[in-house]
PyMOL Python script that loads the backbone (N, CA, C, O; Angstrom):
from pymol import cmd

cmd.read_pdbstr("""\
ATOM      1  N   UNK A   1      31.899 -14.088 -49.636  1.00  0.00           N
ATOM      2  CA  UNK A   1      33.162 -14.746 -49.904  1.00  0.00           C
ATOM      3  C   UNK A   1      34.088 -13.758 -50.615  1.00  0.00           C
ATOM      4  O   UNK A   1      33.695 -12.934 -51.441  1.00  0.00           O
ATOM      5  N   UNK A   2      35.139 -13.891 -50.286  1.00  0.00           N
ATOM      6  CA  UNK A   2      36.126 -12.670 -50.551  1.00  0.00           C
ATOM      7  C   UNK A   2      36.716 -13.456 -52.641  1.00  0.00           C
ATOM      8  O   UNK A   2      36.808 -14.588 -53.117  1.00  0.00           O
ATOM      9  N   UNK A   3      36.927 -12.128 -53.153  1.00  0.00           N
ATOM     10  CA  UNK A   3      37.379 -12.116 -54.605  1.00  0.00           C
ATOM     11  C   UNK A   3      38.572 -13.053 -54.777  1.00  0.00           C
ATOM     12  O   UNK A   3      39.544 -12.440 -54.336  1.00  0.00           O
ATOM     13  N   UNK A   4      38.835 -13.901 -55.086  1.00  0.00           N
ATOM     14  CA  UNK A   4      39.584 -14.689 -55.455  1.00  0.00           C
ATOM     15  C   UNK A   4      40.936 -14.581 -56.711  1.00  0.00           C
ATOM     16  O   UNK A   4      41.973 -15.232 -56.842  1.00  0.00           O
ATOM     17  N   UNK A   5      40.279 -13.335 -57.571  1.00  0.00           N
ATOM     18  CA  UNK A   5      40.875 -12.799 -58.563  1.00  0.00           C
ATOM     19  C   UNK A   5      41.959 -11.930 -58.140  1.00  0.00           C
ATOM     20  O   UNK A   5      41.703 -11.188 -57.191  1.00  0.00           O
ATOM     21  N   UNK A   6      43.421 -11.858 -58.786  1.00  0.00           N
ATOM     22  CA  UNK A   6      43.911 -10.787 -58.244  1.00  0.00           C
ATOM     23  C   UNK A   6      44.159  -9.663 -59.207  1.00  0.00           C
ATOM     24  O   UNK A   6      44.212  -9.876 -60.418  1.00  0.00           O
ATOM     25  N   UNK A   7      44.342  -8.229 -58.583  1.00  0.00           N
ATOM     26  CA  UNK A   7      44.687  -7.256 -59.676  1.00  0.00           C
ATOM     27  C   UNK A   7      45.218  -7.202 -61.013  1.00  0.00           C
ATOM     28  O   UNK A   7      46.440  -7.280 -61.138  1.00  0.00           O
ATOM     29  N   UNK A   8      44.619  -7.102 -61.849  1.00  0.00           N
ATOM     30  CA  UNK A   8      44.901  -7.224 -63.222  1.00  0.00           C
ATOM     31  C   UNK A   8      46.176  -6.336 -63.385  1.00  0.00           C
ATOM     32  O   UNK A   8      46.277  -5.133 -63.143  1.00  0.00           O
ATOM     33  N   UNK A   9      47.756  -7.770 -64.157  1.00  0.00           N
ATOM     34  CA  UNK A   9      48.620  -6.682 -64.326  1.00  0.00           C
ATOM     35  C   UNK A   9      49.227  -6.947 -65.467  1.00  0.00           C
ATOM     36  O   UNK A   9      49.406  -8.028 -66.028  1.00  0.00           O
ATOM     37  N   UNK A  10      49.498  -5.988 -65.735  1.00  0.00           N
ATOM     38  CA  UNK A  10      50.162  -5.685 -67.150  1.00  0.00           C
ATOM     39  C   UNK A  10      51.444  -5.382 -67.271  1.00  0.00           C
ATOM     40  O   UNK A  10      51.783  -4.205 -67.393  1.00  0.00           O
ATOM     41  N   UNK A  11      52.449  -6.506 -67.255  1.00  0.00           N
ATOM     42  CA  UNK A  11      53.680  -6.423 -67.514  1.00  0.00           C
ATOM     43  C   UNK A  11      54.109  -6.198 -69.051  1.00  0.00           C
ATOM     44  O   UNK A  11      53.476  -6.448 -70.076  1.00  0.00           O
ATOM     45  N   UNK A  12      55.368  -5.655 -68.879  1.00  0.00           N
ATOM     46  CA  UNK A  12      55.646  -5.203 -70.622  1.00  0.00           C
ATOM     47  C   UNK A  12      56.626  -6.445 -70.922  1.00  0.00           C
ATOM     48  O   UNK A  12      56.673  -7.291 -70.029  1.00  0.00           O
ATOM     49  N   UNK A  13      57.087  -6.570 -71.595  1.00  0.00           N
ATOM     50  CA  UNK A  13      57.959  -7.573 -72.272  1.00  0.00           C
ATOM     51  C   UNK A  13      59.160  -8.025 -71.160  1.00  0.00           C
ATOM     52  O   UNK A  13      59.472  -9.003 -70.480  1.00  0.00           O
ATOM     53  N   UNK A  14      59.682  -6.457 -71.478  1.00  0.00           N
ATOM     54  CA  UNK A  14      61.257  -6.443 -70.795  1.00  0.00           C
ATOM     55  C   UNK A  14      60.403  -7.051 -69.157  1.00  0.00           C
ATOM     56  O   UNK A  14      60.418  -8.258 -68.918  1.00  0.00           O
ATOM     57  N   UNK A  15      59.955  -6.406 -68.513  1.00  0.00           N
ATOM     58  CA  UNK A  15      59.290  -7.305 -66.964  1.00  0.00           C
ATOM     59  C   UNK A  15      59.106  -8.667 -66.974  1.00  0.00           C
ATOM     60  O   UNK A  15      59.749  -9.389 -66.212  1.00  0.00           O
ATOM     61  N   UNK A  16      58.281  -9.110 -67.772  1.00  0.00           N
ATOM     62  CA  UNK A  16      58.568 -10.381 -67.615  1.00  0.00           C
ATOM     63  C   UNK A  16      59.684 -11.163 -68.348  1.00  0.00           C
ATOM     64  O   UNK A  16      59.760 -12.391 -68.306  1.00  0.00           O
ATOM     65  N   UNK A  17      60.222 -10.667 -68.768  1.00  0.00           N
ATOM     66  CA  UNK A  17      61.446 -11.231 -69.330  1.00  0.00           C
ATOM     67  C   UNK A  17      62.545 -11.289 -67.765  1.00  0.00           C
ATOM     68  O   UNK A  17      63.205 -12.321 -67.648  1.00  0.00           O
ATOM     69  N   UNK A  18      62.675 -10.397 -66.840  1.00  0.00           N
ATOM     70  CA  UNK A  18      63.605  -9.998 -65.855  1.00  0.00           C
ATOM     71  C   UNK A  18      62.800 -11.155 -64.684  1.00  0.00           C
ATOM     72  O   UNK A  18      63.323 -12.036 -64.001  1.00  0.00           O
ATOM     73  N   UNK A  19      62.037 -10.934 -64.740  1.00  0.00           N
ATOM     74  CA  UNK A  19      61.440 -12.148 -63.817  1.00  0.00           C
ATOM     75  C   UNK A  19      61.282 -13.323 -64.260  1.00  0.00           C
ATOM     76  O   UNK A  19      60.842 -14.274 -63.613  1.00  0.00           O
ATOM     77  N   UNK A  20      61.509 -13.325 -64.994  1.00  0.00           N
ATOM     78  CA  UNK A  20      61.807 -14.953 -65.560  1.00  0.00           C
ATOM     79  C   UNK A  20      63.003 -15.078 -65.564  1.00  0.00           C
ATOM     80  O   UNK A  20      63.332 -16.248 -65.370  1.00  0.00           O
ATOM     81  N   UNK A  21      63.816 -14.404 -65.696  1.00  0.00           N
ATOM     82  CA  UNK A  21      65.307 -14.617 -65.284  1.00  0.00           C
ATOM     83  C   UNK A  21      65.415 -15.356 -63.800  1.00  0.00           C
ATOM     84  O   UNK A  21      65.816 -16.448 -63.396  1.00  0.00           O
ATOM     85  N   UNK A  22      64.795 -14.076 -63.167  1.00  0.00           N
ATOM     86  CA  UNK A  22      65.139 -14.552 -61.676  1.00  0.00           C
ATOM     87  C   UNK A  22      64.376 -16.036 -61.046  1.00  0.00           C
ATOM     88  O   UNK A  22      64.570 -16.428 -59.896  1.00  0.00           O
ATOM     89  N   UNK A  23      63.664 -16.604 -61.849  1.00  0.00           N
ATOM     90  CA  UNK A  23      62.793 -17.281 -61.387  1.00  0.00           C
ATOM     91  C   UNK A  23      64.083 -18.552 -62.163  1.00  0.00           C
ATOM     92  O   UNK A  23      64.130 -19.614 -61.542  1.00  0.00           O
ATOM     93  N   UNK A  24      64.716 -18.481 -62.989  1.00  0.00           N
ATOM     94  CA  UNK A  24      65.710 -19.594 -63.532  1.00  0.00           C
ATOM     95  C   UNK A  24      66.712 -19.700 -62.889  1.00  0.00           C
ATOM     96  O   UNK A  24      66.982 -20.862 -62.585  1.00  0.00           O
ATOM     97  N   UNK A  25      67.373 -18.963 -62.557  1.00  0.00           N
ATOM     98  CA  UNK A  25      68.676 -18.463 -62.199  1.00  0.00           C
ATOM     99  C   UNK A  25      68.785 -19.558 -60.973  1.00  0.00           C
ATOM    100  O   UNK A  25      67.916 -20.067 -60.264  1.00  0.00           O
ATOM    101  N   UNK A  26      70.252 -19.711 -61.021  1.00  0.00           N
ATOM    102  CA  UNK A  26      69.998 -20.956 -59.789  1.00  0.00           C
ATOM    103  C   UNK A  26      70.831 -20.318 -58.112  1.00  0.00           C
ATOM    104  O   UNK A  26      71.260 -20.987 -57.172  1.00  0.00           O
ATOM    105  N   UNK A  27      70.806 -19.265 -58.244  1.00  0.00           N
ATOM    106  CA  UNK A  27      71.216 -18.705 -57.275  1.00  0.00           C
ATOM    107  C   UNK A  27      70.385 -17.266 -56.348  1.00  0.00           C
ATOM    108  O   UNK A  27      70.659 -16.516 -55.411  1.00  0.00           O
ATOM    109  N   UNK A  28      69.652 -17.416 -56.973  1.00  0.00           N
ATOM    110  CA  UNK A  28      68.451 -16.597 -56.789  1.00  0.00           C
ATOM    111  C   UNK A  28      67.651 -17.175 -55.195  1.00  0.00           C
ATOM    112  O   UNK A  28      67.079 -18.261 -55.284  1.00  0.00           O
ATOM    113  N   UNK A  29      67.623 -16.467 -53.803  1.00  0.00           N
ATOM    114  CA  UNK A  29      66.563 -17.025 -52.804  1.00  0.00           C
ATOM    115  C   UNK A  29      65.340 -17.019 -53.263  1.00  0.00           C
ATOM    116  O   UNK A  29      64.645 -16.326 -54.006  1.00  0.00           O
ATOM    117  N   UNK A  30      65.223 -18.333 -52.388  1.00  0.00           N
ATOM    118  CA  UNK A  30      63.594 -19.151 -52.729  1.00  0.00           C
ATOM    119  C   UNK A  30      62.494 -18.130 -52.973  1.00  0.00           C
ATOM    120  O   UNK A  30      61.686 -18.081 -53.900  1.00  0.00           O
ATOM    121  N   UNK A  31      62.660 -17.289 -51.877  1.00  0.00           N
ATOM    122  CA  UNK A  31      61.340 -16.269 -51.470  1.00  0.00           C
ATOM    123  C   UNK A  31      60.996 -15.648 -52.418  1.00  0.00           C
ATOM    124  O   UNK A  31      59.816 -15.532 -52.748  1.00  0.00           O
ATOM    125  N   UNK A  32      62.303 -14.958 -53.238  1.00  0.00           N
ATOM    126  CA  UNK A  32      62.004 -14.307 -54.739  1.00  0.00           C
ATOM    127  C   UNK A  32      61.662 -14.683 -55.702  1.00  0.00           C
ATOM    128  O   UNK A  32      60.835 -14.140 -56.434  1.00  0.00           O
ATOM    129  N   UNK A  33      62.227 -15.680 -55.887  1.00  0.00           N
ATOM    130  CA  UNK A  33      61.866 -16.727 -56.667  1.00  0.00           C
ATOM    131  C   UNK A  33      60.581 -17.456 -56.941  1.00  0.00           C
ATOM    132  O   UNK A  33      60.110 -17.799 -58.025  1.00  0.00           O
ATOM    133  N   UNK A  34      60.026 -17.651 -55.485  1.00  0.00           N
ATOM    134  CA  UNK A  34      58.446 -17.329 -55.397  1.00  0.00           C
ATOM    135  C   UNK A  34      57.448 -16.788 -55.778  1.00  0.00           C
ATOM    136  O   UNK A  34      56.417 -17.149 -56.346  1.00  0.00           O
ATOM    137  N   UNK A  35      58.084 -15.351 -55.200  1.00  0.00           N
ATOM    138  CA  UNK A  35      57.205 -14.397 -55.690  1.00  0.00           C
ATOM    139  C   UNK A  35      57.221 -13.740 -57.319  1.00  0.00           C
ATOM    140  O   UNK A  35      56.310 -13.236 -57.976  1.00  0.00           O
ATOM    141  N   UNK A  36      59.062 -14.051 -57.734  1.00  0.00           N
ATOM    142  CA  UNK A  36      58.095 -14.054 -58.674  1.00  0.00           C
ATOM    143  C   UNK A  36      57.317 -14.769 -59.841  1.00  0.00           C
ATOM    144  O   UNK A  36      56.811 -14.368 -60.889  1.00  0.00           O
ATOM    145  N   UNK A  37      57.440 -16.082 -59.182  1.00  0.00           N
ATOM    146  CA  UNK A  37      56.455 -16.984 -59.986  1.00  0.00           C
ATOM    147  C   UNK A  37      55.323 -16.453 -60.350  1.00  0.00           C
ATOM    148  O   UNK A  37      54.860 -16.264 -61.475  1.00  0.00           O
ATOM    149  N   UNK A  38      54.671 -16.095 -58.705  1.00  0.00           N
ATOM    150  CA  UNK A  38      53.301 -15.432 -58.612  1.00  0.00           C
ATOM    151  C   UNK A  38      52.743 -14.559 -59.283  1.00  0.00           C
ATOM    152  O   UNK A  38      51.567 -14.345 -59.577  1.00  0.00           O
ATOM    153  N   UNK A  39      54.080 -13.864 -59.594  1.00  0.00           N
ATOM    154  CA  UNK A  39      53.543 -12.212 -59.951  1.00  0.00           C
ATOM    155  C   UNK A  39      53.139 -13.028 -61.419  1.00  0.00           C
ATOM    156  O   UNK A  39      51.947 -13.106 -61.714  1.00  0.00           O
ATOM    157  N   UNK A  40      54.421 -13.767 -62.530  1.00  0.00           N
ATOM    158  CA  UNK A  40      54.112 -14.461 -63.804  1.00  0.00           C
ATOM    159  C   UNK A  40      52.754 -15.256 -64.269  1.00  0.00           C
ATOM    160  O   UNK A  40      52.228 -15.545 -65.344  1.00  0.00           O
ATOM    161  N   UNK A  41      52.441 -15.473 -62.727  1.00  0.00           N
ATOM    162  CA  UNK A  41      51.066 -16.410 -63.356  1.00  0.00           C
ATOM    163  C   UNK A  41      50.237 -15.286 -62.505  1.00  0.00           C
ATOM    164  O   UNK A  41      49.601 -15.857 -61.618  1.00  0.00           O
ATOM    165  N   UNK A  42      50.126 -14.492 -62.497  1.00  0.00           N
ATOM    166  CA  UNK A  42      48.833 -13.341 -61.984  1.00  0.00           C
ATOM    167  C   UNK A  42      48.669 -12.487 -63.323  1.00  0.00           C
ATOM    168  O   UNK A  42      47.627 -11.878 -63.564  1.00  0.00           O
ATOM    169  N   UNK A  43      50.025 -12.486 -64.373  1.00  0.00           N
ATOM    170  CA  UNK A  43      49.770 -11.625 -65.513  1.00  0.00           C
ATOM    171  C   UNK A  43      49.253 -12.183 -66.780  1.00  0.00           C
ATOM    172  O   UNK A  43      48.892 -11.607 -67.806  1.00  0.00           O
ATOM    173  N   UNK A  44      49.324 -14.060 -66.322  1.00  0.00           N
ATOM    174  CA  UNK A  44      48.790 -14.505 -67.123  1.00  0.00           C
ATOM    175  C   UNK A  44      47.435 -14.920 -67.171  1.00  0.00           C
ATOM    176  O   UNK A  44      46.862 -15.721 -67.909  1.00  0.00           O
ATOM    177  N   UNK A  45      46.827 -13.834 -65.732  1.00  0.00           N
ATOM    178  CA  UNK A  45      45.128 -13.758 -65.839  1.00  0.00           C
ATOM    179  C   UNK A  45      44.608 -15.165 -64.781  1.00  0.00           C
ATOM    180  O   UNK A  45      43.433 -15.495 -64.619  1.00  0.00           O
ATOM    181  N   UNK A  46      45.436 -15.631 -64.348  1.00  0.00           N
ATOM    182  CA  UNK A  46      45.235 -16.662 -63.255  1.00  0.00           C
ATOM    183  C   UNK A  46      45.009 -15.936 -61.823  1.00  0.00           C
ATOM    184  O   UNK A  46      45.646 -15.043 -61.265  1.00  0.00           O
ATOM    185  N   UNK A  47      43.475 -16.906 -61.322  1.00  0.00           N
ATOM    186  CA  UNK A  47      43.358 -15.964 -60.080  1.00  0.00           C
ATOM    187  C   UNK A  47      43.813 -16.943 -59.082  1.00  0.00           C
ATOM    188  O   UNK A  47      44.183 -18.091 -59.328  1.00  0.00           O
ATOM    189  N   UNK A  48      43.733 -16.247 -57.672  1.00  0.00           N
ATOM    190  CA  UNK A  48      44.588 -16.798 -56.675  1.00  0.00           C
ATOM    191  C   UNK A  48      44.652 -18.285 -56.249  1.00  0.00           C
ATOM    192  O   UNK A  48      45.738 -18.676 -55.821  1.00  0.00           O
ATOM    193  N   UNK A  49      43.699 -19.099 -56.307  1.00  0.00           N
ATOM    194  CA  UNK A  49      43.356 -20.428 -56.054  1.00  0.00           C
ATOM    195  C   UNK A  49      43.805 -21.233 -57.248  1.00  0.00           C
ATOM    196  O   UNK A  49      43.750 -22.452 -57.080  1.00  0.00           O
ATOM    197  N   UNK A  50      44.233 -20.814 -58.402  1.00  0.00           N
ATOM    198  CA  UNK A  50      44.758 -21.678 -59.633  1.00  0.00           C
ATOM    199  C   UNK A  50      46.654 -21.503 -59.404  1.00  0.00           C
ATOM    200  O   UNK A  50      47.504 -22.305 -59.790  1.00  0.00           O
ATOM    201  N   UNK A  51      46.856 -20.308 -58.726  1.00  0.00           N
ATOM    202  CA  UNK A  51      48.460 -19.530 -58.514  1.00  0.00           C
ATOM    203  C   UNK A  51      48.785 -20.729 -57.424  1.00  0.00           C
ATOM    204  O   UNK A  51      49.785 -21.409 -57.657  1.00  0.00           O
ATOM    205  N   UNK A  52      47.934 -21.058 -56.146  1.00  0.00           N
ATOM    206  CA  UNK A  52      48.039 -21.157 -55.363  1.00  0.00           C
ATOM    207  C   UNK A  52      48.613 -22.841 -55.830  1.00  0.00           C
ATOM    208  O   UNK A  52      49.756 -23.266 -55.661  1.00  0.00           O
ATOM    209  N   UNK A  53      47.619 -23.477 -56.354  1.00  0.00           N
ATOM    210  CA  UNK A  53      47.315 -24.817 -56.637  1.00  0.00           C
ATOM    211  C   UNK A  53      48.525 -25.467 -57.413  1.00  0.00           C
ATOM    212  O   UNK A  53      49.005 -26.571 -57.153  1.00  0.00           O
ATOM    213  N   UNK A  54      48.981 -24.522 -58.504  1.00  0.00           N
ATOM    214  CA  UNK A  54      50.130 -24.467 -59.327  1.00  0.00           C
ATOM    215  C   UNK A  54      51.615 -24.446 -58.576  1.00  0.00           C
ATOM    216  O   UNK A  54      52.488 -25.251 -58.902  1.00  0.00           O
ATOM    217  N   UNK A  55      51.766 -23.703 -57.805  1.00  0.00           N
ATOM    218  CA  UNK A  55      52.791 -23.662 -56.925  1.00  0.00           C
ATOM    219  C   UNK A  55      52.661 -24.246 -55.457  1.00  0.00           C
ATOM    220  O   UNK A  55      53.433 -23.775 -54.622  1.00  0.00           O
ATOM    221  N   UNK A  56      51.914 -25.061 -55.124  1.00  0.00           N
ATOM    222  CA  UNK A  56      51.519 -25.643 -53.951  1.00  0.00           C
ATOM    223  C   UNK A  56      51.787 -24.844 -52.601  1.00  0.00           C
ATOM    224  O   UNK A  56      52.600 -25.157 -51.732  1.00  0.00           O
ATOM    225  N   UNK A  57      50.980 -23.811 -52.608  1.00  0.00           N
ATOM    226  CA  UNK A  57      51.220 -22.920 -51.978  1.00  0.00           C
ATOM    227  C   UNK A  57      49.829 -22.536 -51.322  1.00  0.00           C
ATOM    228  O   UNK A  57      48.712 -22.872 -51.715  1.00  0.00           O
ATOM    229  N   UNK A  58      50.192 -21.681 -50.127  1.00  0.00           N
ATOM    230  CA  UNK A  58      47.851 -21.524 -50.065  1.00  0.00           C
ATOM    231  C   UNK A  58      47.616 -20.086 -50.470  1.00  0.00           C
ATOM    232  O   UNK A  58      48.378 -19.137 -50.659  1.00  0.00           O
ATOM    233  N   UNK A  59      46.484 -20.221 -50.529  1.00  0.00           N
ATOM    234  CA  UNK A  59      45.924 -18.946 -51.320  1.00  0.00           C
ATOM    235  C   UNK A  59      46.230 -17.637 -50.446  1.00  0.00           C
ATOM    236  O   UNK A  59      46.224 -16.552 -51.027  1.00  0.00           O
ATOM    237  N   UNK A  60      46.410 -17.676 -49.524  1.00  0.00           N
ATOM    238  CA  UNK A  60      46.680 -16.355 -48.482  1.00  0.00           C
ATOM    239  C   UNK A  60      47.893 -16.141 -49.416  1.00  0.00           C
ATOM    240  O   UNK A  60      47.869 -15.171 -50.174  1.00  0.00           O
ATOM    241  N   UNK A  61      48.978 -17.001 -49.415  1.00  0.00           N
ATOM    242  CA  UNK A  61      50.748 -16.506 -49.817  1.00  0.00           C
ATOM    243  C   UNK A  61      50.093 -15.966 -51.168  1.00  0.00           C
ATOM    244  O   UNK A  61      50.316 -14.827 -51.578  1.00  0.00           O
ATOM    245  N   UNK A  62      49.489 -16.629 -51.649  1.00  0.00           N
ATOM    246  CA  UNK A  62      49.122 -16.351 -53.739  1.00  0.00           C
ATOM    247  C   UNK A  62      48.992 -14.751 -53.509  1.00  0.00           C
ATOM    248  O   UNK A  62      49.684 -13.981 -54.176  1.00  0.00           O
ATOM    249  N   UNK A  63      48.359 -14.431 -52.838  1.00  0.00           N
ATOM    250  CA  UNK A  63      47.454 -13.470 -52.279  1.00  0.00           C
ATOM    251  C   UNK A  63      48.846 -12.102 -52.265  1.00  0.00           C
ATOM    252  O   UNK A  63      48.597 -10.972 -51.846  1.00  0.00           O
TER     253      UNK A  63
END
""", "prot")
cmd.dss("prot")
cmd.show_as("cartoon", "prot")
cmd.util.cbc("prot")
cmd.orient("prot")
């Protein structure tokens, strides 16, 4: 069964601060906005099936 976990990442302050912008912002496309949900909850040590579940999304996109 394939790893479920994704790459451990280490954003600095200012990064997730800029992606959390974009993830508020109300003019921002969906797709980015998406992603970078994903990227926010992958740094908060969440693996792909909890990303996935959270954003009702399937684990391939989490991925």
């Amino acid at each position: 069964m394939p790893k479920t976990a994704p790459k451990p990442l280490k954003l600095n302050a200012e990064e997730r601060e800029q992606l959390q912008q974009l993830v508020n912002r109300h003019n921002t496309p969906q797709q980015l906005g998406l992603r970078a949900s994903i990227i926010l909850l992958a740094d908060q040590g969440r693996n792909h099936q909890e990303i996935a579940r959270e954003l009702g999304i399937s684990r391939d996109m989490a991925r």
